[in-house]
C-alpha positions in Angstrom: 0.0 0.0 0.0 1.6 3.4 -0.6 1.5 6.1 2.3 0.9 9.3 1.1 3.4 11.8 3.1 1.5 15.1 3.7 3.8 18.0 2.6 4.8 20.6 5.1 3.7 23.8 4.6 6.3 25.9 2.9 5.8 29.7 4.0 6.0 32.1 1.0 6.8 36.0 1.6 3.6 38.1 0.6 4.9 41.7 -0.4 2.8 43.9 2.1 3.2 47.6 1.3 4.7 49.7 3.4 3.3 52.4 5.0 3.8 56.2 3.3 6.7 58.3 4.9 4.5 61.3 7.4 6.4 64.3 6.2 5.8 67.0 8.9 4.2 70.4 8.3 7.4 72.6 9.2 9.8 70.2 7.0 6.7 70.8 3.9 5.9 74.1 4.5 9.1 75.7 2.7 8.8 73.6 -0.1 5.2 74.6 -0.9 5.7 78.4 -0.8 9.1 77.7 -3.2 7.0 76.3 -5.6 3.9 78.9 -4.9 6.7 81.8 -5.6 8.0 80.0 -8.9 4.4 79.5 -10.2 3.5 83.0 -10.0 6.5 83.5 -11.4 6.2 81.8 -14.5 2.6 82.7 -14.3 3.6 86.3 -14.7 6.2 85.7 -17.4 3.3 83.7 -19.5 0.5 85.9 -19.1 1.5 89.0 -18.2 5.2 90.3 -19.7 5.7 92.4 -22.6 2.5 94.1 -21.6 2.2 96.9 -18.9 3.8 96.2 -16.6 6.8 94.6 -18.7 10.3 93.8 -17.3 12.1 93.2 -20.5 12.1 95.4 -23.1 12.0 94.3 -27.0 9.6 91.1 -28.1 12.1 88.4 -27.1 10.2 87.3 -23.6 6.7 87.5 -25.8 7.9 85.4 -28.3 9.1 82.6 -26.2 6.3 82.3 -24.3 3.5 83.0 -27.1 2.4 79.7 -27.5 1.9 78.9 -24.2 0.0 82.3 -23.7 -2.5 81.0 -26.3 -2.9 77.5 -25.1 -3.3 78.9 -21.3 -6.1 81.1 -22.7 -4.4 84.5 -22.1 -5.1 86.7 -24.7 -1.8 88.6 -26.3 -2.5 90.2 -29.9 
């Protein structure tokens, strides 16, 4: 008669995911006005130079921008 040997569990790693890294407020808080500053920065540049208010004189900042004034929905000509 043949004995069938029960096979022994064999314990296989399941991948749990880790938990997110908690990034406090003061360590953040720098970083998010950074990136405010620069955005309203670039937002200037793109919708608002070469008109009254311009820094630059001459066409060049215009120019470089213009397409992204038109596909932003600012208005230039």
């Amino acid at each position: 008669m043949a004995t069938e040997s029960a096979a022994t569990p064999v314990a296989t790693p399941v991948a749990t995911p880790g938990a997110l890294p908690v990034i406090p407020m003061r360590e953040l808080l720098p970083w998010a006005v950074f990136a405010f500053v620069i955005g309203l920065f670039l937002l200037y540049f793109v919708g608002a130079e070469q008109g009254a208010t311009a820094l630059f004189s001459g066409q060049g900042v215009h120019e470089f921008v213009h397409d992204g004034r038109h596909l932003l929905g600012f208005p230039c000509h």
